[in-house]
C-alpha positions as CSV (number, residue, x, y, z in Angstrom):
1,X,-23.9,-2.5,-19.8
2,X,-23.1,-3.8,-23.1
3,X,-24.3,-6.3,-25.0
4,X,-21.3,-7.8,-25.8
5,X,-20.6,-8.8,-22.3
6,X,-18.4,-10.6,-20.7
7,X,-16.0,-8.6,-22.6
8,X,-11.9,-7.8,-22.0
9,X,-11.1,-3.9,-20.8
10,X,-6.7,-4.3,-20.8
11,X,-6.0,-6.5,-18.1
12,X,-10.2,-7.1,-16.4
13,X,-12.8,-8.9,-17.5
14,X,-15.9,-7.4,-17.3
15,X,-19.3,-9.0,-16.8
16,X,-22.7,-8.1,-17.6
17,X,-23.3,-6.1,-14.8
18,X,-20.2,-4.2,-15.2
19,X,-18.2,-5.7,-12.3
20,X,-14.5,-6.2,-12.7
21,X,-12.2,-9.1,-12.3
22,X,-8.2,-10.2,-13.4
23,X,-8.6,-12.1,-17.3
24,X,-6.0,-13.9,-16.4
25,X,-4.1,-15.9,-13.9
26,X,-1.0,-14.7,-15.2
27,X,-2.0,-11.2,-16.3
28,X,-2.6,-10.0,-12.8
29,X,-4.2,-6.4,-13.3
30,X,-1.5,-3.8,-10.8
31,X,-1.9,-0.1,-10.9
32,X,-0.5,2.9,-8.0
33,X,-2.3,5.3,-7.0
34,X,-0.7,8.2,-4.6
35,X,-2.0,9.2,-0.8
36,X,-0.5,11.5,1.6
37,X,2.7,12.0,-1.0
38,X,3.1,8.4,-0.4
39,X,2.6,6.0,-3.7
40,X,0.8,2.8,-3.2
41,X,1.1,0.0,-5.2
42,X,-2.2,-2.1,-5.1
43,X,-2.7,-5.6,-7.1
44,X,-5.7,-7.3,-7.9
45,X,-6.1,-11.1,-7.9
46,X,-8.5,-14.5,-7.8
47,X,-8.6,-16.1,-4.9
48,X,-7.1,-19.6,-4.8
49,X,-9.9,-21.1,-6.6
50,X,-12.3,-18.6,-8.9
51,X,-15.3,-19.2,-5.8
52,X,-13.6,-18.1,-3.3
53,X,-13.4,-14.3,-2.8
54,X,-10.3,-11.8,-4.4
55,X,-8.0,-9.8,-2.8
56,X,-5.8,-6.5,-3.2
57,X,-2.5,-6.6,-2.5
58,X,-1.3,-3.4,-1.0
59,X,2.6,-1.9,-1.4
60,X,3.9,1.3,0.2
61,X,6.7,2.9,2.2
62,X,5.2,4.7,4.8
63,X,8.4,6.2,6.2
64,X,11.9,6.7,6.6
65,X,14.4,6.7,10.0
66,X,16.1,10.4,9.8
67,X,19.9,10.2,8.7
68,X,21.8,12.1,10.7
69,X,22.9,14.3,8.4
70,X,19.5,16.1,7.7
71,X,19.4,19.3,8.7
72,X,17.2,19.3,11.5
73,X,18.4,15.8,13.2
74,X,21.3,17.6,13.1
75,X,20.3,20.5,15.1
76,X,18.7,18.1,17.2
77,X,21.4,15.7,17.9
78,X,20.6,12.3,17.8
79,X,17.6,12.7,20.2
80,X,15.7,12.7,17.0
81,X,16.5,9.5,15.4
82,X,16.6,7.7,18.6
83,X,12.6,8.8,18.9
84,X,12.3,7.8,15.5
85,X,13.0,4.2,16.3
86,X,11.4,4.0,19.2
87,X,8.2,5.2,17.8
88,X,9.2,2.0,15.0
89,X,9.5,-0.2,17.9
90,X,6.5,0.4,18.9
91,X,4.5,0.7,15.6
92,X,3.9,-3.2,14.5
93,X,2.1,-4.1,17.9
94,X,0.0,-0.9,17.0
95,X,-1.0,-1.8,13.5
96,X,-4.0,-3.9,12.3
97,X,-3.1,-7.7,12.4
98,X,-3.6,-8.0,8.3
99,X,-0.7,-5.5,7.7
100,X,3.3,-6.3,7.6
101,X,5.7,-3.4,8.2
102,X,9.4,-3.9,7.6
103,X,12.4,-1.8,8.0
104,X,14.4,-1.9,4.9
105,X,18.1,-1.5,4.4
106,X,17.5,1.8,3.2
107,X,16.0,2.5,6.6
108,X,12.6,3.2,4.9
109,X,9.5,1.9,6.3
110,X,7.3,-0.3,4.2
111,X,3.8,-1.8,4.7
112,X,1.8,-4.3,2.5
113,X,-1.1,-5.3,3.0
114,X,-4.0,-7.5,1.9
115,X,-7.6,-6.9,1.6
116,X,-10.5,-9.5,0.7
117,X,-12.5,-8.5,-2.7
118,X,-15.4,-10.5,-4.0
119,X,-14.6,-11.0,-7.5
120,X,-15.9,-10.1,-9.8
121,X,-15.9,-6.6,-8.2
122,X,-18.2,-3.5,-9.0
123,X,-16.0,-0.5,-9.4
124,X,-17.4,0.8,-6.1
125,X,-16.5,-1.9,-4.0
126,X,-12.9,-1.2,-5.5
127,X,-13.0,2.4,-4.6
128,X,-14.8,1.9,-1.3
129,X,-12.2,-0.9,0.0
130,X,-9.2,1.2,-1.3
131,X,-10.8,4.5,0.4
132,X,-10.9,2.2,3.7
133,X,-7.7,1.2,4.0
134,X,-6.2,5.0,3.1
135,X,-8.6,6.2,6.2
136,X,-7.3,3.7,8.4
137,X,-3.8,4.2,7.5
138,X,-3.7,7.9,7.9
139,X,-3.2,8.1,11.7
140,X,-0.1,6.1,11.0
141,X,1.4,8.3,8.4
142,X,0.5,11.4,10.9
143,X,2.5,9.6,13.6
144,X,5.1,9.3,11.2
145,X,5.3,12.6,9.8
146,X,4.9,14.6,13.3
147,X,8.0,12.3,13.7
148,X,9.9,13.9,10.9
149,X,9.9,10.4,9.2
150,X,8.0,10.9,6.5
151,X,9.8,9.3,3.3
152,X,11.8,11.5,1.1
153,X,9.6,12.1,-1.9
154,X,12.2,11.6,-4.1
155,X,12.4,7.8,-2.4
156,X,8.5,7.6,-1.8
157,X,7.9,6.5,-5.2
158,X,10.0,3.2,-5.5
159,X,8.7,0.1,-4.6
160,X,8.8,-2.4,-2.1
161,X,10.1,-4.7,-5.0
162,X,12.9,-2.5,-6.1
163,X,14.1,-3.2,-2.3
164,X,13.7,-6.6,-2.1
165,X,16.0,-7.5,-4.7
């Protein structure tokens, strides 16, 4: 690594050894990263004091009830979206205890999440805990697609945020 370390790189500092961590409290280091035509919105940050180990905060919509009016909840009468909220009934009892679904207004699905991260963190064990969580959400967003509520990808891409306020 260089020789110049612990140097900034944007919003990470980065030690010695090349491991990453936020520069700043108030600078917390976010980036998105798509999966499954789904975006997810992951942030990085300290723990509550710098010993104690990081985390990644994890944003997505995962779904969305079918409207009526598509075209094939229409063919199928309402059968279709009464499924789909039985199968959303059903979901949070399903789902690992560290994740939070929610049904917005919008009637899309949303998930965050929150993984633990040693800090500072190599760029593997980034990678490696982000590729974990993707693996273990994927029977989900199967259920959810068989179910014809996979999000609209024009809707996909906004936030959990941009719903929220």
């Amino acid at each position: 690594m260089s020789p110049d370390a612990p140097f900034r790189l944007g919003p990470f500092s980065v030690d010695e050894v090349g491991r990453l961590s936020p520069a700043e409290q108030d600078n917390i280091p976010a980036f998105r990263l798509r999966w499954r035509d789904r975006v997810v919105h992951v942030r990085m940050a300290h723990g509550p004091d710098r010993s104690a180990p990081g985390s990644l905060a994890l944003q997505t919509i995962i779904g969305r009830i079918p409207s009526t009016a598509q075209r094939r909840a229409v063919r199928h009468g309402t059968a279709m979206r009464q499924q789909a909220f039985t199968i959303l009934r059903g979901l949070p009892g399903a789902l690992p205890s560290r994740w939070r679904m929610q049904l917005l207004p919008d009637h899309r699905i949303g998930l965050e999440a929150e993984l633990k991260l040693d800090m500072p963190a190599s760029a593997a064990a980034l990678v490696t805990e982000l590729s974990l969580f993707l693996l273990e959400l994927s029977p989900y967003l199967d259920l959810l697609d068989e179910a014809c509520m996979a999000a609209p990808a024009s809707r996909a891409t906004e936030g959990l945020d941009r719903a929220k306020t």
